[in-house]
C-alpha positions in Angstrom: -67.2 69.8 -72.4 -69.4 69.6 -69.5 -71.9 72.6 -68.2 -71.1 74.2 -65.2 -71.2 71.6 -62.2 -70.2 71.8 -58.0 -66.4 70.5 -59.1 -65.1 68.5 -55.5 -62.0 69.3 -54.5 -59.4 68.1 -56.6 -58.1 65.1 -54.0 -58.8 61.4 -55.4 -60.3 63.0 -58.7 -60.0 60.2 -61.4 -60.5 61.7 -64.6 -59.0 60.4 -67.9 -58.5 62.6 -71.0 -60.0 61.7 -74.2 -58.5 59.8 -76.6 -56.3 61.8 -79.0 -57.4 62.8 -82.4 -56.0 63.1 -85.8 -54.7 66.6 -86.8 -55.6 66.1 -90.3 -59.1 66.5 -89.5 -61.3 69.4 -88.0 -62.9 67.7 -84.0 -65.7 69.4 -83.5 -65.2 68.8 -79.8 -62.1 70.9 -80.2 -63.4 73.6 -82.3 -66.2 73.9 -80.0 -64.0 74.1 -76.8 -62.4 76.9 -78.3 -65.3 78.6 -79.2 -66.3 78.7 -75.9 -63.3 79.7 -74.2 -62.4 82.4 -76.5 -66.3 83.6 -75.3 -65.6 83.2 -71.8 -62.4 85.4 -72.8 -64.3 88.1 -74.4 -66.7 88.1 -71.9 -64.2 88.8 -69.0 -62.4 91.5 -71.0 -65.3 93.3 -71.3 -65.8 93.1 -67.4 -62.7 94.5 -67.2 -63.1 97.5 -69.5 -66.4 98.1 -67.9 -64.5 97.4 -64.2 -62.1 100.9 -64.9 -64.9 102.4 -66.4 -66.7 102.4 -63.2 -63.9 103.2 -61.5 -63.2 106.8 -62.9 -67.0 107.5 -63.0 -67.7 106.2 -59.5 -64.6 107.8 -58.4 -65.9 111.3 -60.2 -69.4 111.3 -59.6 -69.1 110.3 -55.5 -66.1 112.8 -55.0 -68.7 115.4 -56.3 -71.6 114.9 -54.4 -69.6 114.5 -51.1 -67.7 118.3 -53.0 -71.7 119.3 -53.1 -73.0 118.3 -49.5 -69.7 120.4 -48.1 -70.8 123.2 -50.3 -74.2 123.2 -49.0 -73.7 122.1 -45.7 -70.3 124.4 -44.6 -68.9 121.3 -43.3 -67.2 117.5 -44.4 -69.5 114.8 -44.7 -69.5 112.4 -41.9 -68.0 114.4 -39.7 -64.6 114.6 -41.0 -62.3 114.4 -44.2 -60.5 111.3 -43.2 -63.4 109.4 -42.8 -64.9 111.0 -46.2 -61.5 109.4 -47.5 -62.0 106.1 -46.6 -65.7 106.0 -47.3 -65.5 107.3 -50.6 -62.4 104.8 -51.9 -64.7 102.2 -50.0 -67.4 103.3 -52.8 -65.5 103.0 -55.5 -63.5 99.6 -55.0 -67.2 97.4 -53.9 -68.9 99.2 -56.7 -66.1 99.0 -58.9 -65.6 95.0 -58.4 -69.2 94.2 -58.0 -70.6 95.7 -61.0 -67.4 94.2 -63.7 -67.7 90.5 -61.9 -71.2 90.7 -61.4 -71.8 91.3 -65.3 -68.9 88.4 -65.6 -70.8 86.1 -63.6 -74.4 87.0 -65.5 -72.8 86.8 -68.7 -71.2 83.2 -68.1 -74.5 82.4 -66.6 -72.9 80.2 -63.6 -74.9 79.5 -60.3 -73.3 81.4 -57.4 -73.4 78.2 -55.9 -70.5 77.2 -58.1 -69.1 80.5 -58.1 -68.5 80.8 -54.8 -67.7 77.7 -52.9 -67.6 77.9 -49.0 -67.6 74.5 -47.6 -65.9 74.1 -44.5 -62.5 73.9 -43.6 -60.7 71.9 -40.6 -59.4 75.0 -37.9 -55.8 73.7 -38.4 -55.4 73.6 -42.2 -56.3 77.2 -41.7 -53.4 77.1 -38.6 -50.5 75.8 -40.5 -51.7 77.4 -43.5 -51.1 81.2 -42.1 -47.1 81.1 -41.5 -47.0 79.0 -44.6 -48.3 82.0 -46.1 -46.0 84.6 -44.4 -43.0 82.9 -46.0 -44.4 83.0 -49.2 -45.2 86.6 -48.5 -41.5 87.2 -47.6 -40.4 85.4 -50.8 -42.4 87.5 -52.8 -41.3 90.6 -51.0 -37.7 89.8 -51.8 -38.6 89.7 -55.5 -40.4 92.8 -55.6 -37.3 94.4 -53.5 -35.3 93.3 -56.5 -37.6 94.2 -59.2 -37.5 97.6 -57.9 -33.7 97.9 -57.7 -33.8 97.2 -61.5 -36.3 99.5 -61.9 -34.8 102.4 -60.3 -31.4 101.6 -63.3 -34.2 103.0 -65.7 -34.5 105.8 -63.8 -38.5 105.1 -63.6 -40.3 103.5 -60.6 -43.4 102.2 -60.3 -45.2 104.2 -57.5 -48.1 101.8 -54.7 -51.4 104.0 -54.6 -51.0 103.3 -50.4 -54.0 103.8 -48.6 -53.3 106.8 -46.5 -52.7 106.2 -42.7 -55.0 107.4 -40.0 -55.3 109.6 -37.2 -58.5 109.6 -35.6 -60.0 106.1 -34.0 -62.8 106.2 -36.9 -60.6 106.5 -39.3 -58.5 103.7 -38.0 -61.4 101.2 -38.1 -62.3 102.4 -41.8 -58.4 101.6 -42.7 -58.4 98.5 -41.7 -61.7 97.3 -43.2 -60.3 99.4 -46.4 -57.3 97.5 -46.2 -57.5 94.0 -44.8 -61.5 92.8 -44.7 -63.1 94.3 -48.3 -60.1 93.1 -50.2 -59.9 89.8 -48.9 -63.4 89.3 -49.3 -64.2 91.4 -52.9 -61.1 90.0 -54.2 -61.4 86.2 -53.4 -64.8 86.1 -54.4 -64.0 87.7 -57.7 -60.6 85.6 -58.4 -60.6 82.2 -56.5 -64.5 82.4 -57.0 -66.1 84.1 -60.3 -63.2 83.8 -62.5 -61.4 80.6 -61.3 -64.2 78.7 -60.9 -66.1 79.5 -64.0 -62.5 78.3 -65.9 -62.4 75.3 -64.2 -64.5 73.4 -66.8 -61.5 73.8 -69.0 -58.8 72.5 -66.5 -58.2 73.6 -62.8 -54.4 74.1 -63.4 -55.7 76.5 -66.2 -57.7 78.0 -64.1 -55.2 78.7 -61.1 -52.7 79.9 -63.6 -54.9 82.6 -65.3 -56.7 83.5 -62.5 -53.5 84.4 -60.7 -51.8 86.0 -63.4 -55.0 88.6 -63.5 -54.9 88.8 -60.1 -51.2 89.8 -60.4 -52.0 92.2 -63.4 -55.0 94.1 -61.4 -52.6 95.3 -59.0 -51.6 97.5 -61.8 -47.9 97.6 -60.9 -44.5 95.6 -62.2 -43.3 95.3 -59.3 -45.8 94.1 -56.7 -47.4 92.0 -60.1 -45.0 89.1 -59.1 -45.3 89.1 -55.6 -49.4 89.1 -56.2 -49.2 86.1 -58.5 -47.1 84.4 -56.1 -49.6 84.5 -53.5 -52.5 84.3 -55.8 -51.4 80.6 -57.0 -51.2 79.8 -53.5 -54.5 80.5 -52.2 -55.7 79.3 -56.0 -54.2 75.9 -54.8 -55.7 76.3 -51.4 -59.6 77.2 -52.6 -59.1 73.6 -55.3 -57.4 71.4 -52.2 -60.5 72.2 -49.6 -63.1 73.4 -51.7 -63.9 76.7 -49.9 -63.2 80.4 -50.3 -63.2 80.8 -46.5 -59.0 79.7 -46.2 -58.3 82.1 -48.7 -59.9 85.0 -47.6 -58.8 84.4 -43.9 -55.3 84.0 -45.3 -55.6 87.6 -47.1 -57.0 89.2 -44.3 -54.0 88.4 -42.8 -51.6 89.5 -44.8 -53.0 92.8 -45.5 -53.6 93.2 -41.6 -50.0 93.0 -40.6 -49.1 95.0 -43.7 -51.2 98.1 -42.1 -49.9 97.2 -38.8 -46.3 96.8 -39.7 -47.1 100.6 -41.9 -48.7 102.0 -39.0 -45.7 101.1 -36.1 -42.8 101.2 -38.5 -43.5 104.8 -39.2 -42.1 105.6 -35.5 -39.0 103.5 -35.4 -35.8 104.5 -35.6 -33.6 102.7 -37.8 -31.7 100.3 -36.0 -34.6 99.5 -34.4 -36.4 98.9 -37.9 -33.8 96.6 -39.0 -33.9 94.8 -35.6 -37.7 94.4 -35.9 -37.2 93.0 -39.9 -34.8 90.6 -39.4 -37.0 88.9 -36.2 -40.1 89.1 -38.4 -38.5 87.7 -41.5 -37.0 84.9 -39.1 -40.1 84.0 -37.2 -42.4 83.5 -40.3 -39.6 81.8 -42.9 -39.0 79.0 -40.3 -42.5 78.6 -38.9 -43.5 78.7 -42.8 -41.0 76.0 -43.5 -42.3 74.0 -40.7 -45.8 74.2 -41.7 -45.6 73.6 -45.4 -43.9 70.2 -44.6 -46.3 69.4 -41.9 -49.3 70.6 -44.1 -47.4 68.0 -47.0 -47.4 65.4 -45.0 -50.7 65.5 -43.8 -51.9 65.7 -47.4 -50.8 62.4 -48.4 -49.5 63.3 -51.8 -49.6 66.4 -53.9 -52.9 68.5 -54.9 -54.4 66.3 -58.3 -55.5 68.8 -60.8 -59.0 68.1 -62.4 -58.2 67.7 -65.9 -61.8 67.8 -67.0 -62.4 66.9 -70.4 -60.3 69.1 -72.2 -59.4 68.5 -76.0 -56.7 71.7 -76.2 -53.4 71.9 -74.4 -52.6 74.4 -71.7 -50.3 76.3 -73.9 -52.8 77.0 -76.2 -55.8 77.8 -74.1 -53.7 80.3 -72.8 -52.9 81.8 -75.9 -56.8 81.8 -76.9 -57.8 83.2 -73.9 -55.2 86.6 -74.1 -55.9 87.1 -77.6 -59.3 87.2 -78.0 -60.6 90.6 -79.0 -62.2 92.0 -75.8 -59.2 90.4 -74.1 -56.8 92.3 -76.0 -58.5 95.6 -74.7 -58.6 94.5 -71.8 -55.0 94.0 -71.7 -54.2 97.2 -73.3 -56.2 99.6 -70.4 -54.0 97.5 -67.8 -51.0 98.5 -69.6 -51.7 101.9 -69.7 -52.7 101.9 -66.2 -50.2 100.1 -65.2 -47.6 102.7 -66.9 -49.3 105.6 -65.4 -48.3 104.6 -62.0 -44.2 105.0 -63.4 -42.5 108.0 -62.0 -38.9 109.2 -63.0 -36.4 108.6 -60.0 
C-alpha cells in the first residue's frame, strides 16, 4: 500500500496486482490494508456526524443572532428577509461542508495538492461533456419520477428541502450562487476531491463507487438518492479520465443552473405549454447527449482504465469494511434518520 501520491489520470496506467496468496495463512499486507481502510472509514464517519452536528448548531446559533440584530435594530438584516434567507442557508452549507471535510482531510493527513486536483482540461471535452450530462440528467429524472410513483402506493413521500424562489434582483443573484456555484464547488471538492481521492490508494473504481453512493446518500432523500449517484459516477469518471475537478464542477454548475431556471419560468406556464416546453427539452439534450457520448468515445480511444493500485482485498469486501466500521455505522444511522424525516404521508 503506497502513501498518498499525485495519481495521473487513469489512461495508459499499467499496473499489475500482486501475486495471490494462500488463505490458510494470515498476509500481513492484507491485514494491514484493512486496517487502514477501516480507519479511513472511521475517520469519514466521524466527519459526518460532526458534518450534521454543525449543521443544526450553525443553523441555530446564526438564525439567532440575525433574530437579535432585528430585535435591536427594528429592522431585517441586510436590508431585507429574502436576502437574510439566502445568506444565512449560505452559512450553514460552507460551514457545514468545510468544517466535516476539512477535519476528514486533516485526519487522513493528505496534501491538498492530492486532494484537489485541477489540471487543465481541453475546452471541448468540457463541450461535448455538457449535453452528455443532460441526458444522464434526464435518465436519472425518469428514475426518480418512478421512484416517486412507488412511493406515493405507501402513502408516504419523500419531500426536496427546495431552496425558496426569489423576488427581488438581490435575492435572485444570492439563489443562484445558493443554488448552482457553492454546490458545485463545496461539493466537488468534498466528493470527487477529499473523499475520492484520499480512497484512491485502495482502487479508483472503489473510489468512484463509494464516493458516489455518499454523494447520493447526502442528499438525504430516496428518491433523488439514485438520480444523485447517477450523476455522481459520471463526473467521478470524468475527475479520474482528465485529472481535474474543474469538468466536474462546470458540469454541476450546469445542471443546477437550468434546474433554477427551468423552476423559476415554469412557475408561469400554463400546462400545455409546460408539456410543450418538456418534451423539446427532453428531446434536444437526449439526442445531443447521445451524440456527444459517442463522439467523446471515440475520441477516447478505448474505455477509462481504472488504477488498480496495489490492492490485496476485493471490491466486494472493501466495501463491506468500509460501511461497517464503527463510526461508519453512525454515520449511516443519522443519514437514515434524516433521510426519514424528510417522509410525509400523501
Amino acid at each position: 500500500m503506497q502513501p498518498y501520491q499525485n495519481i495521473p489520470p487513469a489512461d495508459g496506467q499499467q499496473t499489475g496486482f500482486p501475486p495471490p496468496v494462500s488463505r490458510a495463512q494470515p498476509n500481513p499486507a492484507y491485514t494491514r490494508e484493512k486496517r487502514r481502510l477501516r480507519q479511513s472509514a472511521n475517520f469519514f464517519g466521524i466527519s459526518v456526524i460532526l458534518y450534521f452536528a454543525v449543521n443544526i448548531g450553525a443553523g441555530v446559533l446564526l438564525n439567532f443572532l440575525l433574530q437579535l440584530m432585528y430585535q435591536f435594530t427594528g429592522r431585517q438584516p441586510f436590508g431585507n428577509s429574502e436576502v437574510s434567507y439566502y445568506l444565512l442557508n449560505m452559512g450553514v452549507y460552507l460551514l457545514s461542508f468545510t468544517i466535516a471535510f476539512g477535519a476528514y482531510l486533516l485526519l487522513v493527513r493528505m496534501p491538498l495538492r492530492v486532494a484537489m486536483p485541477f489540471r487543465p482540461v481541453r475546452a471541448g471535452t468540457v463541450l461535448l461533456s455538457i449535453p452528455a450530462t443532460f441526458a444522464l440528467s434526464i435518465a436519472g429524472s425518469i428514475l426518480t419520477s418512478l421512484l416517486s410513483v412507488l412511493f406515493s402506493v405507501t402513502g408516504y413521500q419523500p419531500v426536496t428541502n427546495d431552496v425558496a424562489t426569489p423576488v427581488t434582483p438581490a435575492g435572485l443573484v444570492l439563489y443562484f450562487i445558493l443554488l448552482a456555484v457553492l454546490p458545485a464547488v463545496v461539493e466537488e471538492i468534498a466528493f470527487r476531491g477529499i473523499l475520492m481521492q484520499s480512497l484512491r490508494r485502495f482502487g479508483d473504481g472503489f473510489a468512484l463507487l463509494v464516493s458516489s453512493l455518499l454523494f447520493g446518500m447526502f442528499h438525504l432523500n430516496m428518491v433523488q438518492a439514485p438520480y444523485a449517484f447517477l450523476l455522481g459516477l459520471w463526473f467521478g469518471y470524468l475527475v479520474l479520465r482528465t485529472g481535474s475537478l474543474r469538468i466536474s464542477m462546470i458540469l454541476h454548475a450546469c445542471i443546477n443552473f437550468s434546474a433554477g431556471v427551468m423552476s423559476i419560468l415554469m412557475k408561469g406556464m400554463g400546462e400545455e405549454t409546460l408539456v410543450m416546453v418538456n418534451m423539446v427539452y427532453i428531446v434536444f439534450w437526449i439526442s445531443t447527449g447521445v451524440a456527444a457520448m459517442l463522439f467523446l468515445a471515440l475520441r477516447a480511444h478505448g474505455p477509462l482504465r481504472l488504477y488498480p493500485a496495489q490492492t490485496w482485498m476485493r471490491t466486494g469486501r472493501k466495501l463491506v469494511v468500509f460501511f461497517t466500521s464503527v463510526a461508519m455505522i453512525f454515520a449511516l444511522l443519522a443519514i437514515l434518520f434524516f433521510t426519514l424525516r424528510n417522509f410525509v404521508r400523501v
